[in-house]
N, C-alpha and C positions, 0 to 999 in steps of 0.2 A: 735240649743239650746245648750247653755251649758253646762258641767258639773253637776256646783253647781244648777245652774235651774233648771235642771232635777232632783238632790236630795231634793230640794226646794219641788218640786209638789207630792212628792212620799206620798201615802196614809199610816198616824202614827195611830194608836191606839188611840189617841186621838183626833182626827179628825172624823166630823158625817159620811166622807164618805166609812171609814175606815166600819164600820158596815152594811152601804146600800149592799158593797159587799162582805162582808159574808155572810149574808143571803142568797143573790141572787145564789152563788155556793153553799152554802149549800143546797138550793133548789135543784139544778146541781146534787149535789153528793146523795141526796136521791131518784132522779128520776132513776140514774143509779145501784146503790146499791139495789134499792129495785125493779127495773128487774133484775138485775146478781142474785139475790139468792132469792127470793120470791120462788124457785121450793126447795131449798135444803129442810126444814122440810115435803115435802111430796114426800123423793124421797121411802118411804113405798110401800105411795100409789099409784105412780108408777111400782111399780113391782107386787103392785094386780093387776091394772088396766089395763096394756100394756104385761102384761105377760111375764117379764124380769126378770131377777135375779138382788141380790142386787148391784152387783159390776159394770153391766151396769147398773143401774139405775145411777152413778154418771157421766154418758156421756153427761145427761140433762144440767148439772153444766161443764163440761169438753170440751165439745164442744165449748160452750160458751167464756169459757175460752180462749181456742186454738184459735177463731176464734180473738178474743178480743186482743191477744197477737201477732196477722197480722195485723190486721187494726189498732194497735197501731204504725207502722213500717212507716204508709204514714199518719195518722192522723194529727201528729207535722208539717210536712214541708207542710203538707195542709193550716193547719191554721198559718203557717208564712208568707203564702202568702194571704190568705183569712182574717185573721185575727181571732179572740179567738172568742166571741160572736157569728159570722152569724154558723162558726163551731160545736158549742155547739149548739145553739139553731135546724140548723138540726137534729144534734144526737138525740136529746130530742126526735123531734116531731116524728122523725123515732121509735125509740127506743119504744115513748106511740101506735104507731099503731099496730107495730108487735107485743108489749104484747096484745094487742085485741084480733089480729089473732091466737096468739095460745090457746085462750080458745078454739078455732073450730077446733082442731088441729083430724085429724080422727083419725089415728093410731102412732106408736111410730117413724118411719122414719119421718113425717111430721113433730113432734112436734123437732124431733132433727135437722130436716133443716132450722126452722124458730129459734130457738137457737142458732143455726152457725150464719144466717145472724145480728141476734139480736148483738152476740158480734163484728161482724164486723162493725156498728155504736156505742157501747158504746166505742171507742176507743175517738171519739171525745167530749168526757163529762169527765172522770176520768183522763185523763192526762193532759187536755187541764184549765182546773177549775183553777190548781195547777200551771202552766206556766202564768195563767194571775195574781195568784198572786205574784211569782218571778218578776213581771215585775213594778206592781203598787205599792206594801205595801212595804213601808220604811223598812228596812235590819232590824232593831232592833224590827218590829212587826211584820216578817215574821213567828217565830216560834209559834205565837201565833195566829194569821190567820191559817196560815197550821194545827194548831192542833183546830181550829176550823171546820174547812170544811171536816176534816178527822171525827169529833165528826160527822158531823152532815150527814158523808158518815153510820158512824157505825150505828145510830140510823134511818134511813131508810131503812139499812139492816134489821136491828132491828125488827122496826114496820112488816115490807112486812113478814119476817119470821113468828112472830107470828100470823100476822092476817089471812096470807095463812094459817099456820099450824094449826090454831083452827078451822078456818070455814070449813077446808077438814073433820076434826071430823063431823059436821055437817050439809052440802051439797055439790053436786059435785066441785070434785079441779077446773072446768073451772072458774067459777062464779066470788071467788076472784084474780082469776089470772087476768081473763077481767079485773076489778075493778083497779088492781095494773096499765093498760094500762090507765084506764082513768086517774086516778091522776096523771101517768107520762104526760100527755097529760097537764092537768091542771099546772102543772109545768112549764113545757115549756113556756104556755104566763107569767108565774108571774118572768120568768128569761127574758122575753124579754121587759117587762116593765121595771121591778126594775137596772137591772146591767149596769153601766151606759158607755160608750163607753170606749176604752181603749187610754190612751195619752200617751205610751211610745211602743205601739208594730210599728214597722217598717217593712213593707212588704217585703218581697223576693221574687225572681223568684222563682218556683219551678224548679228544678236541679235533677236530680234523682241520680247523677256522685256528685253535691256537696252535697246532705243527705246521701250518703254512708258513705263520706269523714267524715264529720260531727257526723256518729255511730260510725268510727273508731278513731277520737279524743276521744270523751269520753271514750272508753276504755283507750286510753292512759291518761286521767289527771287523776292528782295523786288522789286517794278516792275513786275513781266512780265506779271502778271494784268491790270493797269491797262489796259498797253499795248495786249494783245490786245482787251480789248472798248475801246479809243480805232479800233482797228482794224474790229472788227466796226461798230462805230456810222457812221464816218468813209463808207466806202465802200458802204455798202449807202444811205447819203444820198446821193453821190456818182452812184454806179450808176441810181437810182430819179430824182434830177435826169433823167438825160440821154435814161432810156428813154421818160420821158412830155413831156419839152418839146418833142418833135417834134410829137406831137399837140396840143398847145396850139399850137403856132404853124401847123398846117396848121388849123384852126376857127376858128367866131368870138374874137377879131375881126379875126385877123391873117389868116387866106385864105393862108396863104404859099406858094408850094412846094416840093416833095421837094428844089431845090434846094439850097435857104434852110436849109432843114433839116440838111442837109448843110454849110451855111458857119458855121453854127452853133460848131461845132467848131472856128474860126479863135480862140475863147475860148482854147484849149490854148496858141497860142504866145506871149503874152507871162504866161500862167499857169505855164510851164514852168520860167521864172526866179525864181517862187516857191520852186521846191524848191534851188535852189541856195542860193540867198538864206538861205533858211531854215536850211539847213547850216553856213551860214558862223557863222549868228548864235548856233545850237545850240553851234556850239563853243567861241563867246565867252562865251554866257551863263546854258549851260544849255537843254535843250528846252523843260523847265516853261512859262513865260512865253511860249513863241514859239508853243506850241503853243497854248494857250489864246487868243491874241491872233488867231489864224488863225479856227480855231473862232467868234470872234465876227464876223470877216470874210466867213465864209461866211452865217452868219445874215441880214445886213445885203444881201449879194446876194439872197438870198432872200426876202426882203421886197421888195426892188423888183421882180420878176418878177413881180408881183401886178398890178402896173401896166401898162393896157395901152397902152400904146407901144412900139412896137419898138427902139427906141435907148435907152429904158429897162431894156427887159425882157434886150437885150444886155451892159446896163453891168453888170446884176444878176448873167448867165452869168460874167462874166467875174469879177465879185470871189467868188462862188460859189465856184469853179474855182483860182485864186488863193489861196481860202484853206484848201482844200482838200487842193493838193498842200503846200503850207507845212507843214500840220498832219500829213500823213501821210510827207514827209520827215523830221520831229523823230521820231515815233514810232517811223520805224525805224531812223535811228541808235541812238536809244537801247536799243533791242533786242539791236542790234551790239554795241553796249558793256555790256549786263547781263551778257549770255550769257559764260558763262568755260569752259562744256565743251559740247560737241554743239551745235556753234553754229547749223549748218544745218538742226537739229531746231527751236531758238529760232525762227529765221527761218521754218520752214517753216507754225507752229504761229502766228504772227502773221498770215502769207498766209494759212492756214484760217483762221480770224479772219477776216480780210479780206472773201473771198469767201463765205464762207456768210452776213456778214451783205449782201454783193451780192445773194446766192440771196434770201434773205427779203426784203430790204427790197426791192428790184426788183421782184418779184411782188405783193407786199402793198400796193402803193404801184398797181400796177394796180386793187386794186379800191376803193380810193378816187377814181383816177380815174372810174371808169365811174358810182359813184356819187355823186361831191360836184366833179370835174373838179380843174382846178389848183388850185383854192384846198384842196381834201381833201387833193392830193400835198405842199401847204407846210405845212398844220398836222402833218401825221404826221413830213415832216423836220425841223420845229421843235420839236419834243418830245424827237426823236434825238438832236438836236444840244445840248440844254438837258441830257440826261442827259450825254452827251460833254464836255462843257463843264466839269460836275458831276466828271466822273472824271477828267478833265485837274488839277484841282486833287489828286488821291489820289497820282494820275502823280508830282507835285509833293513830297508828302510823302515818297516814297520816294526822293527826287531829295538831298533834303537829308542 
């Protein structure tokens, strides 16, 4: 095939088929999003329920994470040999049984081991979603794809957070955890219907000596370094935001409940049109600028959460959140477009990025809770974000 053929058949934003697959990974990125965090707004009730403290209670989320951040490492070169589709659709159906299994989870080691395994298949849904679109969507509707499937990752974090975190107010946590298993289960067939074969992935042997080589280029092209640690920094703020603002809003001064905690997460839906937004603008203008203007967005949210008022402290989630997915939609287009061979290594190697700094900063961010409360969780994310901020402009130099 040549060349121009191959940019010929490339799926444009204006093209129907352009739409068939977004949807079909947006489905992708809500099944996985909405088992990675469906436990964060009830890690409370966890620490009544399993008789933990608050700071392991974020091991629920962390383990996950960690495990998520391995199985990201052999995910990519799986599916460059298997291909995108058969890849994702196991993660899927994996992914919707083990959330069943841990509504029957008996005690807290149990429920942290089927956590572990859980992250060890979402590696093949979150990195792999984002490689098949590098590969089919025309260069000029990649920012705009990618800040779709990131929308529609946030908005089934979204949902899962709230619908876990309200029904825990009102019957046991297993009930809609199960629940969140079957819809991921239901997912699955409507991503193996709908998404339709891929016409440019090219299989590979799997090589374990050439995927090394492959994590070691990517460090060396020029941007990618950046990227990853915008990534590491981004989401382990992100993550350590949402795991400790339940506790601050169930204490003084706010008294709230497990509800509230739960609606908390209504931040996600108009935060979700961040990442599109943000796509459209990457394309116009460059990430560099979009991405650092997000970054200071999130700050400025953060600052107001200091404030106790609850329509304050809401205004602050939301520009948080907002600037957030803004900031983590530029970085991974732009990953999309560094990466010129083993794209899904690129990608997968940003997602571990991603998550392990989730792992650290999530848990780290618990013991400044316990010992300095929210005001200990805003100075350690404002430090994060001051260095992030700091790399955004590096991001930039490579850009030019």
């Amino acid at each position: 095939m040549h060349a121009s053929e191959s940019a010929d058949e490339m799926i444009d934003f204006d093209k129907p088929g352009f739409w068939k697959v977004c949807v079909a990974l947006i489905l992708s990125g809500f099944c996985a999003f909405s088992a990675l965090y469906c436990v964060q707004p009830i890690l409370p009730v966890f620490a009544t329920d399993f008789g933990v403290s608050p700071a392991s209670t974020s091991l629920a989320l962390t383990v996950t994470t960690v495990a998520l951040a391995v199985g990201l490492v052999f995910s990519g070169p799986i599916s460059d040999t298997l291909g995108r589709k058969p890849v994702m659709l196991f993660s899927m159906v994996a992914t919707g049984l083990l959330m069943v299994a841990l509504a029957f989870a008996p005690d807290w080691s149990s429920l942290l081991a089927m956590r572990a395994l859980m992250g060890l298949v979402l590696g093949g849904i979150t990195a792999i979603n984002l490689t098949y679109l590098t590969e089919e969507i025309a260069s000029r509707s990649l920012g705009r794809a990618v800040g779709l499937v990131l929308a529609g990752n946030s908005v089934g974090g979204m949902l899962a957070r709230i619908a876990v975190g309200v029904a825990a107010d009102h019957m046991d946590w297993r009930w809609p955890v199960a629940a969140v298993g079957v819809l991921s289960l239901v997912a699955s067939g409507m991503l193996w219907l709908w998404l339709p074969p891929s016409h440019h992935f090219r299989p590979a042997r799997f090589s374990l000596d050439a995927t090394l080589r492959n994590y070691a280029l990517h460090l060396r092209t020029p941007g990618l370094a950046p990227a990853f640690l915008a990534a590491f920094l981004l989401m382990g703020c992100f993550v350590a935001f949402f795991n400790y603002i339940g506790f601050r809003l169930l204490s003084d001064p706010f008294d709230m409940s497990q509800m509230v905690v739960g609606l908390v997460s209504l931040v996600f839906l108009p935060s979700s049109y961040a990442a599109v937004a943000a796509g459209r603008l990457s394309d116009r203008f460059g990430p560099a600028p979009v991405h650092v203007a997000a970054i200071a967005l999130m700050v400025a949210g953060l600052m107001l959460t200091l404030v106790a008022q609850i329509w304050v402290l809401a205004l602050g989630a939301l520009l948080f959140t907002f600037g957030f997915f803004a900031a983590h939609s530029t970085a991974t287009g732009y990953v999309g477009r560094r990466a010129q061979v083993a794209r899904a290594q690129a990608t997968s190697m940003y997602q571990i990025s991603f998550y392990i700094g989730a792992s650290v900063a999530g848990t780290v961010a618990g013991l400044f809770w316990q010992s300095r409360g929210w005001g200990g969780v805003v100075a350690l994310l404002t430090v994060l974000l001051a260095i992030a901020a700091v790399n955004g402009r590096n991001l930039h130099d490579r850009l030019d």
